[in-house]
N, C-alpha and C positions, 0 to 999 in steps of 0.2 A: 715433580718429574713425570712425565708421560711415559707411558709403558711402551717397551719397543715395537715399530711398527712391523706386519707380517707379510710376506709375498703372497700370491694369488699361486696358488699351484693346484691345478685340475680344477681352474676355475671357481676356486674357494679359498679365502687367507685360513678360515679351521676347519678341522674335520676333526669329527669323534666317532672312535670305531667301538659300539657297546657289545656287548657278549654276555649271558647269562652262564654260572657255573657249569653246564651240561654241554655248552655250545648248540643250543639248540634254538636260541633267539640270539639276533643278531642283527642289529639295526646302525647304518653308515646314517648320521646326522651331521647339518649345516649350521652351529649356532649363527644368530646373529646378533653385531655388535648393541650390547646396551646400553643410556645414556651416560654411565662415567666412563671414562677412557679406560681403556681395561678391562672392560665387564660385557660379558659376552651372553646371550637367554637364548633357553632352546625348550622345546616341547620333545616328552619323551614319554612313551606308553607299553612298558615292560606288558609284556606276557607271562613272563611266571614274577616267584618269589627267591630272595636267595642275593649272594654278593656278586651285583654285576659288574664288572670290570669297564671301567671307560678311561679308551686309551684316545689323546690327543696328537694328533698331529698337523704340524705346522712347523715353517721356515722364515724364522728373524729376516729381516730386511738386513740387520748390521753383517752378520755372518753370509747369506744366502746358502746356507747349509740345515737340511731339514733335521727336526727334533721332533720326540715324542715323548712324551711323559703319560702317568697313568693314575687311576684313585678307583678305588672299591665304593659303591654305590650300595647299600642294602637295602634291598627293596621287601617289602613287607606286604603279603595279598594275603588276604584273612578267604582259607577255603583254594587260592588259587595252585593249579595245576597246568604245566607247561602240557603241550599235546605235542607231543614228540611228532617232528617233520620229518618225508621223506628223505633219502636221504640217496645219494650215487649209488652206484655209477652213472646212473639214468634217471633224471627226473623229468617230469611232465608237466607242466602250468599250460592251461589254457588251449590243447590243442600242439603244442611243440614240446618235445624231445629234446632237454639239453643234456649232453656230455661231456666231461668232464675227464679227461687221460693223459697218460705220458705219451708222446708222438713215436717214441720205439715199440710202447705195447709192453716195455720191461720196467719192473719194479721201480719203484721210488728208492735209488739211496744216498744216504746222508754224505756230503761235504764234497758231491757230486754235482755241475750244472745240469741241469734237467731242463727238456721242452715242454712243456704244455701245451695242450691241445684243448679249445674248447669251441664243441660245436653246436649249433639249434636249428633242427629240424621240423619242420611242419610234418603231421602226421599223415594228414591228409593232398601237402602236398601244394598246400597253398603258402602265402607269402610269410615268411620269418617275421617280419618287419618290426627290426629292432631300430629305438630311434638311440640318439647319443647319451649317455651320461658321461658327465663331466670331460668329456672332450673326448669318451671313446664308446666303445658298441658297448664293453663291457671289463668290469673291474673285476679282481681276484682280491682276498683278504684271508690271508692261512694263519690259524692259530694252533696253538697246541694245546695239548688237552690240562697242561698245567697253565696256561693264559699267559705264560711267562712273558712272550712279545705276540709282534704279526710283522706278516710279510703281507705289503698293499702293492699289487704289482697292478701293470696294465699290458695292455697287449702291441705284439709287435707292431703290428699295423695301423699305418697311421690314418688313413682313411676314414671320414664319420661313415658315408652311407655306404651301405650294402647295393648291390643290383638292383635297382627297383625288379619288385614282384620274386626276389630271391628266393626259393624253397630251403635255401641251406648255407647258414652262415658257417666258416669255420677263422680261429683266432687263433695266436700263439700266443704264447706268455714266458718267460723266461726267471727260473728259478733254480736257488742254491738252499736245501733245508739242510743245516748246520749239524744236527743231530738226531738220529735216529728214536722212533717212538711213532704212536697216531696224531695224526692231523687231521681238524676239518678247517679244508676253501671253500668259504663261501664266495658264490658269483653272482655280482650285481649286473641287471642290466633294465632294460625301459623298454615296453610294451605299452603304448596308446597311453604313453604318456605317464604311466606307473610304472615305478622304481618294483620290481620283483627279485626275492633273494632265493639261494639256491645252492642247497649244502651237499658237499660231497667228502665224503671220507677218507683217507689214504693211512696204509699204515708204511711209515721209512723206514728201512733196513739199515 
């Protein structure tokens, strides 16, 4: 019996969203499909040591209803130490400012819809110039500090390109966090062509 087949959703039938215990490595992977039906290979280069969490997501063709499922991965680096990443409200790669806020400026609370706000600033003033991933400027991926699930959101907007020569992107995102505790959103997006990630912290009331 062949194994059921998957939808294309963001331009990929899987995604694997990994996370290291401290949430401080955080790597969005594309497996692809291997020679038996059902066998899927990916390359994966942890930063630290410790049980990483890799959560799948994907949507059966029979259903078109998306699933996820999840497996502890223990990774083992003889000597290795995570170098703990900046971290929001405000982080900087490369010359650009990205932001990361609620669009009221008021507290995150739980079982509340919330706006998100995410924005990238050039410092100097020159061009943003963010290209697409997976069919947008830029992805959201909130976990909680117990790994329990993730929230994979995208942004309202549906537009790929920015202004050419834009000094300042701004995105919304639209989120409901179920229960109160800390969270960190990481924010994927593509810079000349590399994927950069980008954590920001929130604590929900």
């Amino acid at each position: 019996m062949l194994p059921p087949a998957l939808l294309v959703t963001h331009t990929r039938r899987l995604h694997l969203l990994v996370v290291d215990p401290t949430l401080s490595d955080y790597q969005h992977l594309h497996p692809e499909p291997g020679p038996r039906p059902g066998e899927w290979r990916l390359a994966f280069t942890p930063l630290g040591a410790g049980p990483y969490r890799v959560f799948a997501d994907f949507t059966p063709a029979a259903t078109a209803r998306g699933l996820y499922a999840s497996v502890d991965l223990e990774v083992r680096l003889a000597g290795a130490e995570l170098v703990k990443v900046g971290r929001g409200p405000v982080v900087e790669r490369g010359g650009v400012r990205f932001q990361l806020q609620s669009q009221s400026g008021q507290p995150l609370r739980a079982g509340e819809p919330m706006t998100l706000k995410f924005m990238a600033e050039h410092s100097e003033g020159g061009a943003v110039a963010l290209e697409p991933v997976m069919g947008a400027l830029a992805h959201l991926v909130a976990f909680d500090v117990e790994r329990s699930g993730f929230a994979h959101l995208h942004p309202v907007e549906t537009g790929l390109a920015p202004k050419p020569g834009a000094s300042r992107i701004e995105l919304e995102f639209k989120l409901t966090i179920p229960r109160a505790g800390r969270y960190t959103i990481w924010a994927q997006v593509n810079r000349a062509g590399e994927d950069v990630f980008l954590p920001f912290d929130f604590e929900v009331r």
